[in-house]
N, C-alpha and C positions, 0 to 999 in steps of 0.2 A: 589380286589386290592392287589397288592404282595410290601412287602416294600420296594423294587427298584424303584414303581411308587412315594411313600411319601417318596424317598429320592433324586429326582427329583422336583417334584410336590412346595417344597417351591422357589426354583430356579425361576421356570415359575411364581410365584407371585409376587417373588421379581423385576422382570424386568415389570411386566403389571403394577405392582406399580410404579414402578419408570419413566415407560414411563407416564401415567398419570400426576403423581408430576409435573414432567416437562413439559408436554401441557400446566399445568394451572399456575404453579407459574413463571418458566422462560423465560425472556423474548425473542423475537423470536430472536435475532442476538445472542444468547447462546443457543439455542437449541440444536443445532448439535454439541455443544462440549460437554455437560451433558449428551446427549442420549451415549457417547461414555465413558464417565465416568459411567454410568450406564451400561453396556456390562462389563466395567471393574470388578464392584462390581460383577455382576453376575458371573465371571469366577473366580474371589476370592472364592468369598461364595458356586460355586460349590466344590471347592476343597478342604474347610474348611469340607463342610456336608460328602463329600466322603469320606475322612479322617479321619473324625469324625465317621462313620458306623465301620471301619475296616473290612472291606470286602475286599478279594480280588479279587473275581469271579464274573465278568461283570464290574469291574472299568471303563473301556473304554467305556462301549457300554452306564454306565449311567452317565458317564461326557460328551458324546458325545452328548445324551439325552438333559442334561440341557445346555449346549451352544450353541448347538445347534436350541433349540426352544428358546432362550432366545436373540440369532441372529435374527431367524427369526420375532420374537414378535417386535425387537428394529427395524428392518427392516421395520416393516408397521406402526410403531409407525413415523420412520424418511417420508415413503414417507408421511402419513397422512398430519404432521407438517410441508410439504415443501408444499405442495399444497393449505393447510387454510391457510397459513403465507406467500404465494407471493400474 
């Protein structure tokens, strides 16, 4: 594992976590505004860890990385909680 992946890697935690949080604590007519508060956090804190490496070489390819799977995680976390919750 090259440390591009663990500078990713906390990204994609941060959002399984927060989709979780929110299955179980909020309640279903706020879902869908927290799941997108959650997205928000993640594209934050992508750019904070990126920032934070000083790297310049692959910036794109590893912010594209974490918002990208951090979309797609928020994506199956949303259809999941539309389908248990109608």
């Amino acid at each position: 594992m090259t440390w591009q992946f663990f500078s990713v890697l906390p990204v994609w935690l941060l959002s399984v976590a927060g989709a979780v949080v929110i299955a179980v604590i909020v309640p279903p007519d706020l879902q869908l505004t927290w799941l997108a508060i959650a997205l928000a956090a993640a594209v934050i804190a992508t750019f904070a860890i990126q920032l934070a490496i000083q790297r310049t070489d692959g910036f794109v390819v590893r912010a594209m990385a974490s918002i990208g799977a951090s979309v797609a995680i928020l994506a199956v976390a949303t259809g999941v909680l539309a389908l248990v919750g109608s």
